[in-house]
C-alpha positions as CSV (number, residue, x, y, z in Angstrom):
1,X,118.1,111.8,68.0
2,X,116.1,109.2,66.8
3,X,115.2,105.8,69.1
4,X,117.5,103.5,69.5
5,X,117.6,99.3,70.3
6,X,120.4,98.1,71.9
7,X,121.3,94.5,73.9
8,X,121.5,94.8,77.6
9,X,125.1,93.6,78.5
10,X,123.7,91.8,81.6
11,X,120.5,89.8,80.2
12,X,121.1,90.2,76.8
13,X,117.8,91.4,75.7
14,X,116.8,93.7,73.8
15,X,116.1,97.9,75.2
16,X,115.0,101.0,73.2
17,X,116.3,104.0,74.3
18,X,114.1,107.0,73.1
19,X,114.7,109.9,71.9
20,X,113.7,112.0,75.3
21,X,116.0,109.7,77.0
22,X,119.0,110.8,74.3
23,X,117.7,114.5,75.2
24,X,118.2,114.1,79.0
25,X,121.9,112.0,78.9
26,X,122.9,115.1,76.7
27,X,121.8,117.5,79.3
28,X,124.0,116.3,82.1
29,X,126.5,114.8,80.3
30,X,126.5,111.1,80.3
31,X,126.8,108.1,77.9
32,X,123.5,106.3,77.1
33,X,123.5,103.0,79.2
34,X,124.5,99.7,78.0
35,X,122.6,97.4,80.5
36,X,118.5,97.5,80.2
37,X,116.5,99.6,82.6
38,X,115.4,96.0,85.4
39,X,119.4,95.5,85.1
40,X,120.4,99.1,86.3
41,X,117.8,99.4,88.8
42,X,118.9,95.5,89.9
43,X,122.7,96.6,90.5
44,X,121.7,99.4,92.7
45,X,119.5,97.3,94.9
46,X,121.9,94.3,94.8
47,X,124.2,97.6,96.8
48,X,121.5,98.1,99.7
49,X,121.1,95.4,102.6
50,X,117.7,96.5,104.2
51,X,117.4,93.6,106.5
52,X,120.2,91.9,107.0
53,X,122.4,91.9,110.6
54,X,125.5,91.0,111.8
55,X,127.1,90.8,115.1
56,X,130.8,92.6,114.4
57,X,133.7,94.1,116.5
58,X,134.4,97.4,116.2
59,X,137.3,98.8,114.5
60,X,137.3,102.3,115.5
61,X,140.6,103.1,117.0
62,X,140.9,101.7,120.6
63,X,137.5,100.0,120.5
64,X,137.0,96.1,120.0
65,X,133.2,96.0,121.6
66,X,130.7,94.0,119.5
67,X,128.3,96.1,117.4
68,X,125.6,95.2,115.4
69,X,126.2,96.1,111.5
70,X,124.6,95.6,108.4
71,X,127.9,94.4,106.8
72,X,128.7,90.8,107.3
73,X,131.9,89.0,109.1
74,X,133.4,88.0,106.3
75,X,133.4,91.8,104.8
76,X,136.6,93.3,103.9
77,X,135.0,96.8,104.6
78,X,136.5,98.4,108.2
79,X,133.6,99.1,110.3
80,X,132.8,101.7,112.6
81,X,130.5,102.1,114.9
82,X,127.8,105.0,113.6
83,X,128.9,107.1,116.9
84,X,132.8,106.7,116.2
85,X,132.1,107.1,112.4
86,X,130.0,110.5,112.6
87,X,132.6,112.2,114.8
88,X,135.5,114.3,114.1
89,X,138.4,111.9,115.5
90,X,138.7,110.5,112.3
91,X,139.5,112.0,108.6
92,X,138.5,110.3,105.1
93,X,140.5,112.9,103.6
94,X,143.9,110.8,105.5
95,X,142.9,108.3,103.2
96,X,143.1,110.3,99.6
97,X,145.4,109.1,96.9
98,X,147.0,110.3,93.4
99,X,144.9,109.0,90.3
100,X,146.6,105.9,89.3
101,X,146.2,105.9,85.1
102,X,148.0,102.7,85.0
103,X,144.8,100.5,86.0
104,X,141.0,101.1,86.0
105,X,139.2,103.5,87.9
106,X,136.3,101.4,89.3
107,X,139.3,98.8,90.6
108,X,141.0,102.3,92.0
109,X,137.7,103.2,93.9
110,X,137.2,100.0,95.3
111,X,140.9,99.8,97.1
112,X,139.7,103.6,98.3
113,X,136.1,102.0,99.5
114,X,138.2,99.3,101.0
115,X,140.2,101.5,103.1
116,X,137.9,104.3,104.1
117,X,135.7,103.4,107.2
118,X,132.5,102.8,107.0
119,X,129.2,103.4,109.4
120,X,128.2,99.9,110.8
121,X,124.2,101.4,110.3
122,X,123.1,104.5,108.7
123,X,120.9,105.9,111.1
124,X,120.6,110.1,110.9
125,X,118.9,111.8,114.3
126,X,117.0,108.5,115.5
127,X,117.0,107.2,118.8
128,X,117.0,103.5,119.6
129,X,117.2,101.9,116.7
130,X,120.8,100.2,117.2
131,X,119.0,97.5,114.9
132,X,117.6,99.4,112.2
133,X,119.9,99.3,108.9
134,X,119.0,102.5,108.0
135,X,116.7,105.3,110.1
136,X,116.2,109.2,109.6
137,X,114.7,110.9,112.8
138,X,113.3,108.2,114.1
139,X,112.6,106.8,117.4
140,X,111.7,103.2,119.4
141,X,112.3,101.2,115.9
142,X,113.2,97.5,115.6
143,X,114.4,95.5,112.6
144,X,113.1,98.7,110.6
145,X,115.1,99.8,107.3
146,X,114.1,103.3,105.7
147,X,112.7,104.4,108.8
148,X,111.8,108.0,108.1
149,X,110.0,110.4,111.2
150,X,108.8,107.1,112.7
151,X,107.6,105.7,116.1
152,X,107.8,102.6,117.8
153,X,107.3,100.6,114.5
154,X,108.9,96.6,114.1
155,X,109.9,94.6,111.0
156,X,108.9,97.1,108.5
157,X,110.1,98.8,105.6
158,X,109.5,102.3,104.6
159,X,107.3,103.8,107.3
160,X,107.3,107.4,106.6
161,X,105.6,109.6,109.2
162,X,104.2,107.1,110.8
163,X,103.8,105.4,114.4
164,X,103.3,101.8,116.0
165,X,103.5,99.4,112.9
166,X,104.4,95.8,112.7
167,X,105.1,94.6,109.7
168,X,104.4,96.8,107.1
169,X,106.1,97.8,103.7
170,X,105.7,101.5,102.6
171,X,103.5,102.9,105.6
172,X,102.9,107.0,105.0
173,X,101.0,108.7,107.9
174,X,99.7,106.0,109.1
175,X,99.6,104.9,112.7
176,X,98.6,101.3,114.3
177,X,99.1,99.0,111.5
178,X,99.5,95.2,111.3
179,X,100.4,93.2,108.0
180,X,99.8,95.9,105.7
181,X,101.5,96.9,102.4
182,X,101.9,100.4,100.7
183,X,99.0,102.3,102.6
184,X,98.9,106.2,103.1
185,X,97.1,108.4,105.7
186,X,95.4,105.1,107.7
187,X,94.5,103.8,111.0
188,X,94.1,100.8,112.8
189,X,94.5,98.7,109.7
190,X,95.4,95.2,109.4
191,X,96.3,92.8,106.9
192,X,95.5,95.3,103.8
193,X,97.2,96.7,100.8
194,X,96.9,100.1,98.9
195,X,94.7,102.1,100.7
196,X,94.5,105.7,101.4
197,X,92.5,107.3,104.5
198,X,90.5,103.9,105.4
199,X,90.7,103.2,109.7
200,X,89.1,100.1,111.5
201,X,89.3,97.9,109.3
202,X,90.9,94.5,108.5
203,X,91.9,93.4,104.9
204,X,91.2,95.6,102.8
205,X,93.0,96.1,98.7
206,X,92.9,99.4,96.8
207,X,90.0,101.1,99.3
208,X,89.6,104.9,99.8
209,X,87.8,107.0,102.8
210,X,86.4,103.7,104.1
211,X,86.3,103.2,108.2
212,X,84.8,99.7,109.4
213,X,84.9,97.3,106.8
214,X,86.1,93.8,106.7
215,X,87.3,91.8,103.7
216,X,86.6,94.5,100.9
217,X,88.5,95.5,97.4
218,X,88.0,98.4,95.1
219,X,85.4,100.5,97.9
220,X,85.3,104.0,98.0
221,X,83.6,106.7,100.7
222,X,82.3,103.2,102.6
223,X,81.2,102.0,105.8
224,X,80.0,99.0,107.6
225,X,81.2,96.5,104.7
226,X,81.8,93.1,104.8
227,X,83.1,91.3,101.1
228,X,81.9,94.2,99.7
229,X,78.1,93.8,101.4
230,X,76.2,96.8,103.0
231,X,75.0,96.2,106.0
232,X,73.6,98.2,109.3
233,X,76.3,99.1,112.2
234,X,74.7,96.8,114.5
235,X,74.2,93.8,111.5
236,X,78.1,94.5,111.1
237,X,79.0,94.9,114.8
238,X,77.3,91.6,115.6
239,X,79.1,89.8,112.4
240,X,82.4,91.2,113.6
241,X,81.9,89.8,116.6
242,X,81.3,86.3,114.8
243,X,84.9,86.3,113.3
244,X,88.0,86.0,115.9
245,X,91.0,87.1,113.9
246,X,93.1,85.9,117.4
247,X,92.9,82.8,116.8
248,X,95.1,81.3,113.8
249,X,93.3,78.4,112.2
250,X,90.7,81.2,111.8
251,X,92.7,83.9,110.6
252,X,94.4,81.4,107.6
253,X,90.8,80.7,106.6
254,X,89.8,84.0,106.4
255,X,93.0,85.0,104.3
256,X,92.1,82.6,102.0
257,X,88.5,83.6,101.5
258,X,89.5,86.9,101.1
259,X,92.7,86.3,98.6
260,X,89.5,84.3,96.4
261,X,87.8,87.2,96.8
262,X,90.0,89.3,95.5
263,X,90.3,87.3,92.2
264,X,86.5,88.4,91.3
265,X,86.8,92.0,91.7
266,X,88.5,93.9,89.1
267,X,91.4,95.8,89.2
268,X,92.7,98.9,87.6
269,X,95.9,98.5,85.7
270,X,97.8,100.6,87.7
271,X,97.6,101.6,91.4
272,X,97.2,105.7,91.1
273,X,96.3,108.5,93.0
274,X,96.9,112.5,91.5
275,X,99.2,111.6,88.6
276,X,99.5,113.2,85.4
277,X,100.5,111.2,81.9
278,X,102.5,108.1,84.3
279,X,103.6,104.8,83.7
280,X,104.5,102.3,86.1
281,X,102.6,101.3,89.4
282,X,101.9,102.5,92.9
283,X,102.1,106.4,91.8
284,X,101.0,109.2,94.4
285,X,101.2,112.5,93.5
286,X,103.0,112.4,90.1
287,X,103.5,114.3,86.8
288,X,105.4,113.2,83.5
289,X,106.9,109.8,85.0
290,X,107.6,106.7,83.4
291,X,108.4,102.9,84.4
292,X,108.5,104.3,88.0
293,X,107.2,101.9,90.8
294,X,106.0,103.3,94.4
295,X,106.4,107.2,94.5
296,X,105.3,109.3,96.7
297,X,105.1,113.0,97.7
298,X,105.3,114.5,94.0
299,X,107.7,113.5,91.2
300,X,107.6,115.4,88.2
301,X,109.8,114.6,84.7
302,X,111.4,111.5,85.9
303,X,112.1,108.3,84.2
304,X,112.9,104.6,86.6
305,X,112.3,105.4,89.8
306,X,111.8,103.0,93.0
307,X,110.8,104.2,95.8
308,X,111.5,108.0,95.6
309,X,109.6,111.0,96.3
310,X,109.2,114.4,98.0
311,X,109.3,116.8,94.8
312,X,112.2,114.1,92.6
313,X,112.4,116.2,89.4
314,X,114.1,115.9,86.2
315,X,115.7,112.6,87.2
316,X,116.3,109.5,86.0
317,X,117.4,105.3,87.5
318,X,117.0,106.7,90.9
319,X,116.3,104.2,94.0
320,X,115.4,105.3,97.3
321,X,115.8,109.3,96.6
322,X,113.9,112.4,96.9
323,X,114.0,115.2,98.8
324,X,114.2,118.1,96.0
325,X,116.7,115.6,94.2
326,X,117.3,117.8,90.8
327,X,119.1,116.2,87.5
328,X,120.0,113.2,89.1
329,X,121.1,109.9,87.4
330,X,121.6,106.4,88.4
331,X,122.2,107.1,92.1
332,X,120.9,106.4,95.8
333,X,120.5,110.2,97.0
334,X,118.7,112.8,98.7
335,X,118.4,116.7,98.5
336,X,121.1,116.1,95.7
337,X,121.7,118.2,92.0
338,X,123.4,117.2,89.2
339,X,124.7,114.5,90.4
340,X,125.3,111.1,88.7
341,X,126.2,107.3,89.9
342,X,126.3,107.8,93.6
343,X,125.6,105.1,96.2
344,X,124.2,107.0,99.2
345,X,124.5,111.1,98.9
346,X,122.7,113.7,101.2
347,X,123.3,117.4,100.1
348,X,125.5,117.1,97.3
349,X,126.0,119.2,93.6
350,X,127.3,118.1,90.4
351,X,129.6,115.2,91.6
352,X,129.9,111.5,90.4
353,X,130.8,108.1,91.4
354,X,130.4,109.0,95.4
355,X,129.6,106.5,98.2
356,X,128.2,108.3,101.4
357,X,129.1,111.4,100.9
358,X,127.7,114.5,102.4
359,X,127.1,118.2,101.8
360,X,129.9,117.7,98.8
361,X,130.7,119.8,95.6
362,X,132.4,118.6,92.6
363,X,134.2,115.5,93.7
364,X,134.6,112.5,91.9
365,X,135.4,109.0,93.2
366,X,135.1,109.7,96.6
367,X,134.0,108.2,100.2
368,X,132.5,109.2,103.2
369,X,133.7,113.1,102.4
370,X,131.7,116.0,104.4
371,X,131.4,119.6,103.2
372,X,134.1,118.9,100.7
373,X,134.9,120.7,97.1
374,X,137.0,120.0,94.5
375,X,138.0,116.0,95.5
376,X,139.3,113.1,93.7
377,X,139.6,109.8,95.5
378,X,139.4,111.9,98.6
379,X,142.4,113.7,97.6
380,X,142.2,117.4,97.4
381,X,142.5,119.8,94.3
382,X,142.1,123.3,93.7
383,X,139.5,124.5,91.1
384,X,141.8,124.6,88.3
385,X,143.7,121.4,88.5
386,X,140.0,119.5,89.4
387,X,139.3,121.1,85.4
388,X,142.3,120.0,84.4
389,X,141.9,116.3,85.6
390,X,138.6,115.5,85.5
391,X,138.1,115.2,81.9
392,X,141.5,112.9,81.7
393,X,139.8,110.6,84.1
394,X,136.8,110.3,82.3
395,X,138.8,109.5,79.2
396,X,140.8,106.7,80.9
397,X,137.3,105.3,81.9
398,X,136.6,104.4,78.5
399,X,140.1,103.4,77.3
400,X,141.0,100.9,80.1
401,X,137.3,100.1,81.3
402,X,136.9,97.7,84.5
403,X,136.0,94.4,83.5
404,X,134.1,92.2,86.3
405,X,135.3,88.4,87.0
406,X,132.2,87.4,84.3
407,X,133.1,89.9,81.4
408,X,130.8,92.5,81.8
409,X,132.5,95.7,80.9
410,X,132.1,99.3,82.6
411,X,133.3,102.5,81.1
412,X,132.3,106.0,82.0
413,X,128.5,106.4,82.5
414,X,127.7,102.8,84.2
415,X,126.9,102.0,88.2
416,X,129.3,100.2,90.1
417,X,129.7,97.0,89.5
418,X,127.6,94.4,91.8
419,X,131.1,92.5,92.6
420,X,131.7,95.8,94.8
421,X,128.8,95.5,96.5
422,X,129.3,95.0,100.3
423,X,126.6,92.7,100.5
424,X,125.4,89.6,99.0
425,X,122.8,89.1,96.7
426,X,120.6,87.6,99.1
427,X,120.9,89.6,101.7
428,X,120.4,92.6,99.5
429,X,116.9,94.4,98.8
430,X,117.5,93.0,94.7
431,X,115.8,89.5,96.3
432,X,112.5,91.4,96.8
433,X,112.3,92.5,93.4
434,X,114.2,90.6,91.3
435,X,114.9,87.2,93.0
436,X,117.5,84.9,91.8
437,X,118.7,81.3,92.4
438,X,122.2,81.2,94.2
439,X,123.6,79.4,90.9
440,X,121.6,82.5,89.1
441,X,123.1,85.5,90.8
442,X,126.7,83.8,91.1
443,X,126.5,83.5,87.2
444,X,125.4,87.0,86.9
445,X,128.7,88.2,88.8
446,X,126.8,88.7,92.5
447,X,127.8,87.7,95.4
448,X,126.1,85.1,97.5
449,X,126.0,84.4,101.3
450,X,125.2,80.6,102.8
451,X,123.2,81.0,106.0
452,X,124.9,79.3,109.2
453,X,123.1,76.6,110.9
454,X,122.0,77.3,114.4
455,X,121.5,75.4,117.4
456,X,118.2,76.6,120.0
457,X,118.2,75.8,123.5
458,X,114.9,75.8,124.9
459,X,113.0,76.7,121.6
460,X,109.6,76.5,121.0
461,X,107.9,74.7,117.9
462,X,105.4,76.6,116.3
463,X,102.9,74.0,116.5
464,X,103.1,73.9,120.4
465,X,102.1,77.4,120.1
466,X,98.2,77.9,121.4
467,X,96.1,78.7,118.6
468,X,94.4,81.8,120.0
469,X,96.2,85.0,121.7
470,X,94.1,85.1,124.4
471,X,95.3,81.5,125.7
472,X,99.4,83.0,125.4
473,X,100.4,83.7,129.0
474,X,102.3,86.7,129.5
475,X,106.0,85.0,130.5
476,X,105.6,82.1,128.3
477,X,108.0,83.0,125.7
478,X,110.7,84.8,128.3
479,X,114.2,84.1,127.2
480,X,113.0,81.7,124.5
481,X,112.6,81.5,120.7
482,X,110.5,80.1,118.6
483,X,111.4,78.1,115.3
484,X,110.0,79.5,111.9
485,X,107.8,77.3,110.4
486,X,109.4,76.9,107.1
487,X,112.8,76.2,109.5
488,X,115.1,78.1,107.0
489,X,114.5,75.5,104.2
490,X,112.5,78.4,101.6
491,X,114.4,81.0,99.8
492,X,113.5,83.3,101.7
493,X,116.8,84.3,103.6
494,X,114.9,82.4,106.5
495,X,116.2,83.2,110.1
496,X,115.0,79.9,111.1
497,X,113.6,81.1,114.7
498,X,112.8,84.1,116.2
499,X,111.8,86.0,119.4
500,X,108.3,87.5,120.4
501,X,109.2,90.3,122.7
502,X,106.9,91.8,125.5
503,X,106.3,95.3,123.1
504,X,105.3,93.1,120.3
505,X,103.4,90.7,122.5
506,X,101.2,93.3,123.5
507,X,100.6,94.6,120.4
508,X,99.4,91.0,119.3
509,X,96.8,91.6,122.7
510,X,95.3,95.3,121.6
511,X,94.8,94.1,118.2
512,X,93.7,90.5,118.8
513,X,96.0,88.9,116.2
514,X,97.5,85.5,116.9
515,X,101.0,85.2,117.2
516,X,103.4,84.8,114.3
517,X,104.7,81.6,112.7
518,X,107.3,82.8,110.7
519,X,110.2,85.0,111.4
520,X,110.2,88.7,110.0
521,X,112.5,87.5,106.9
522,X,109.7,85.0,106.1
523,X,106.7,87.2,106.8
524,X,108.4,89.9,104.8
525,X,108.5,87.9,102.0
526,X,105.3,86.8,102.1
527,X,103.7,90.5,102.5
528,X,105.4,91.5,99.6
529,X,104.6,88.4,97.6
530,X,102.0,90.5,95.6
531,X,104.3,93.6,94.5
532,X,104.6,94.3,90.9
533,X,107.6,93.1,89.3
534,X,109.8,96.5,88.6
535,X,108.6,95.7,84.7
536,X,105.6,97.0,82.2
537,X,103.7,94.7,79.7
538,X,101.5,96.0,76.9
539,X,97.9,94.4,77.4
540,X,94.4,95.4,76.4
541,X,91.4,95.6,79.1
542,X,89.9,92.7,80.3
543,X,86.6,94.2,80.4
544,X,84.4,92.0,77.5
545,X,81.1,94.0,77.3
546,X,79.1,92.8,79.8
547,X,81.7,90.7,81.6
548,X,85.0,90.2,82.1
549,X,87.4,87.7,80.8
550,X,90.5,86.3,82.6
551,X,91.7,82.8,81.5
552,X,94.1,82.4,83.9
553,X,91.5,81.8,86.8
554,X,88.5,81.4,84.5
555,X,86.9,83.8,87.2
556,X,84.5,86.2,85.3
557,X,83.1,89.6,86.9
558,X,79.4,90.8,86.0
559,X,79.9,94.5,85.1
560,X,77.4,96.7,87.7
561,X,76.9,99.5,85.1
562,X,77.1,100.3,81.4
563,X,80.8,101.5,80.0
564,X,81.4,103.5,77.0
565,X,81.7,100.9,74.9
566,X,78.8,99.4,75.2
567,X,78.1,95.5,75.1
568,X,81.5,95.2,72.5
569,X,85.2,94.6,74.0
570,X,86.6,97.6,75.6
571,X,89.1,98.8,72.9
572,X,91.6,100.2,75.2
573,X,95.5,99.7,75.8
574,X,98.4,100.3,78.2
575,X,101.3,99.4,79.8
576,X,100.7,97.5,83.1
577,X,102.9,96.0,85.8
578,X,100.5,93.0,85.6
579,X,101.6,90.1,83.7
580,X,99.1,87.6,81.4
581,X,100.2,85.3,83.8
582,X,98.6,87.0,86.4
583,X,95.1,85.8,87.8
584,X,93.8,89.6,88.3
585,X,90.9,91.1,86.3
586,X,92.6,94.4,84.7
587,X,90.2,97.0,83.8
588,X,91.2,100.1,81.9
589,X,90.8,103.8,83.8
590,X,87.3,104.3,82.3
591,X,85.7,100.7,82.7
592,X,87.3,100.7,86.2
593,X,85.8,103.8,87.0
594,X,82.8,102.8,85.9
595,X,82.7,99.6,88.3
596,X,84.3,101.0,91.8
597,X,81.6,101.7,94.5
């Protein structure tokens, strides 16, 4: 087939659809899409609350106890607690029902999602971590979604493998890390982004093999560096000793210094490491992928991913799956094959339009089904009549499709729609990468949730708060909280106060970091602040000759070597997750590689 341009039913821009894209919808037997790549990706996030709890009862038969639960009060959904919900004194198959050809499928599946319990946290093998949304073997976590072999890590997202770290996003082997974003194989690392195998250090952006460095970008196979400057281990020792990240007017000063700093180094147009013929950003270990953002642990012919992983292949709109996922499409999913439009699957082979299901074979529409074959709607079939009906469903799809309460239609071969989603917009991991204005995302057909005011007894304002950790006494914040700075007035989905308790207190001691100003919403948000957008733009490298040119921040860079091209403009094109309205130098692979030390 030749490419395509159509208009993307949500934003009404324009999308190509190429012909390799035509080549894998044939394979498994789908539609094209009729919403643009951020718009598919942005109804499957708008479907996953990562941080988000709630104080519920439990509606498990003969239980009314509170629980905590990532769905909201005002849910419709019947929650269960995860203990109640996992065992056998309950069946999803008691809540099966005949195909219904009189009205719409989607509005048929979401009466069945309705009615089916649901987990009130999808935690798998973990022990204490009642308040993690979602946790897989993990232990000792707190306020920790995606939580996946960890250890006694806090307010993070994504720690894979990893052990003792507060407030991080996408932590992979790493162990003893504070304020840090997407960093692999480190230790004892604080306030630093993209690194691999760097220890004893404290911010630090897009370093490699470097151990005892301070305030340093774009350094490789390093030691003893401070902004980028060699020095002796006792020069650095004794400067280290000069600069008392404890203490917080300190700290803000040195984060500004070093965000400055980072402005006059340049930066490769995409964060890489082992990848083969990629496009996207934040790529480890990856062959034949394109527009995919933060993956991990070997990809191979995949097409929009977000955070996936663990040998992904032949997959396409995928968020948050891995695990020798095989011919998947548009789904949340692990260790899944041919399988198509699923919102959380574990195990599962050629099956479509599936929330929570597990271990499953050829079922369509269904919830919460284990080691189940042959299912519609949770309602059992035998091989034959499953044949039979299928197709007749799929047909109905596109002859009475579902259309949401702002017109957007959906036929066979589209996600859920985001009005199903059990939690609002806001709440939802969409904010991070694709944040909207309440009037925005109401327009769009989300949902929104209006925080609820609170009242503090005995609360602490953070500019009572002593400026250096060392001055904190040990019971000083026993039984109290203390109010977020920004005192929920930022978009932010601000918690307006928080507690500092005694585990994370002495964390703040071994580490000599002051204590926090912001709740963990707020912090998040601010950690995060520098991702990449979940979108590419064609640009040409910034590199000039013998300089650089950036007119955003009219900061120029000196090149340290000669490149290929000599004292003439570097030539060279690509597709970058960094906008023109962006303040970072971009350099090209080979003028990059030309400049890192």
């Amino acid at each position: 087939m030749t490419q395509e341009t159509k208009i993307c039913q949500n934003c009404k821009q324009n999308f190509v659809i190429e012909p390799e894209d035509f080549a894998f919808y044939n394979r498994i037997q789908v539609p094209p899409p009729t919403f643009c790549p951020q718009c598919r990706m942005q109804q499957k996030l708008a479907s996953y609350n990562e941080r988000a709890l709630f104080r519920l009862k439990c509606q498990a038969p003969g239980h009314s106890e509170d629980i905590i639960s990532r769905y909201s009060p005002e849910t419709n959904h019947v929650v269960y607690d995860q203990n109640y919900w996992w065992s056998d004194k309950w069946d999803p198959m008691d809540y099966g029902r005949e195909y219904d050809f009189s009205k719409p499928f989607f509005a048929q599946f979401r009466e069945l999602s309705l009615s089916v319990p649901v987990a009130n946290v999808r935690n798998i093998n973990s022990v204490n971590c009642e308040f993690c949304t979602w946790a897989s073997n993990s232990k000792n976590c707190y306020l920790v979604s995606g939580a996946y072999f960890s250890e006694d890590c806090m307010y993070s997202d994504t720690p894979a493998l990893s052990r003792n770290c507060i407030d991080t996003s996408i932590s992979i082997f790493c162990e003893t890390m504070y304020e840090c974003y997407s960093c692999t194989r480190c230790f004892k690392l604080l306030f630093s982004e993209y690194c691999i195998d760097c220890l004893d250090s404290s911010f630090l952006s897009d370093c490699r093999n470097c151990s005892d460095c301070f305030g340093c970008v774009g350094l490789r196979n390093k030691q003893y560096h401070i902004f980028n400057k060699p020095y002796k281990k006792k020069e650095y020792e004794a400067e280290i000793l000069k600069i008392n990240l404890g203490n917080y007017e300190v700290l803000q000063e040195i984060r500004a210094k070093y965000e400055k700093f980072k402005e006059s180094i340049p930066r490769k147009y995409m964060f890489e490491k082992n990848t083969v013929n990629c496009t996207g950003n934040d790529l480890d270990n990856a062959k034949n992928c394109k527009f995919s953002f933060e993956v991990r642990d070997g990809a191979e012919n995949c097409k929009y991913l977000l955070v996936c992983g663990r040998r992904i292949k032949d997959s396409y709109d995928m968020f948050a799956g891995g695990e020798k996922c095989e011919l998947a499409y548009s789904s949340i999913a692990f260790s899944s094959q041919n399988i198509a439009f699923a919102d959380g699957a574990r195990e599962c082979i050629d099956s479509e339009y599936i929330s929570s299901c597990r271990s499953c074979r050829h079922v369509f529409g269904c919830v919460s089904l284990d080691n189940k074959e042959y299912c519609i709607l949770n309602k059992q079939y035998t091989k034959e009549e499953y044949g039979k009906l299928l197709p007749k469903i799929k047909k109905h799809m596109n002859e009475t499709p579902y259309v949401d309460k702002v017109g957007k239609v959906y036929r066979y071969g589209e996600f859920f729609p985001p009005e199903f989603s059990y939690c609002a917009y806001n709440n939802s991991l969409a904010q991070d990468y694709f944040p909207l204005t309440k009037e925005q995302a109401l327009t769009q057909g989300f949902l929104w949730r209006d925080g609820n005011a609170k009242q503090y007894q005995n609360a602490i304002n953070p500019e009572t708060l002593s400026n250096d950790i060392k001055d904190i006494g040990k019971n000083l914040l026993s039984d109290k909280v203390v109010i977020c700075t920004h005192k929920g007035e930022c978009a932010h989905q601000c918690k307006g106060a928080f507690k500092i308790t005694p585990r994370e207190l002495g964390f703040y001691r071994r580490l000599n970091v002051p204590l926090p100003r912001l709740c963990s919403d707020c912090r998040h948000f601010g950690r995060i602040a520098g991702k990449k957008k979940y979108q590419l733009w064609e640009r040409g490298c910034m590199c000039e000759g013998k300089k650089s040119k950036n007119p955003i921040s009219y900061v120029e860079y000196t090149n340290q070597t000669k490149h290929f091209h000599n004292e003439s403009p570097c030539p060279n094109q690509f597709n970058t997750s960094y906008s023109s309205e962006d303040r970072e130098i971009i350099y090209c692979s080979e003028c990059y590689q030309s400049e890192i030390q």
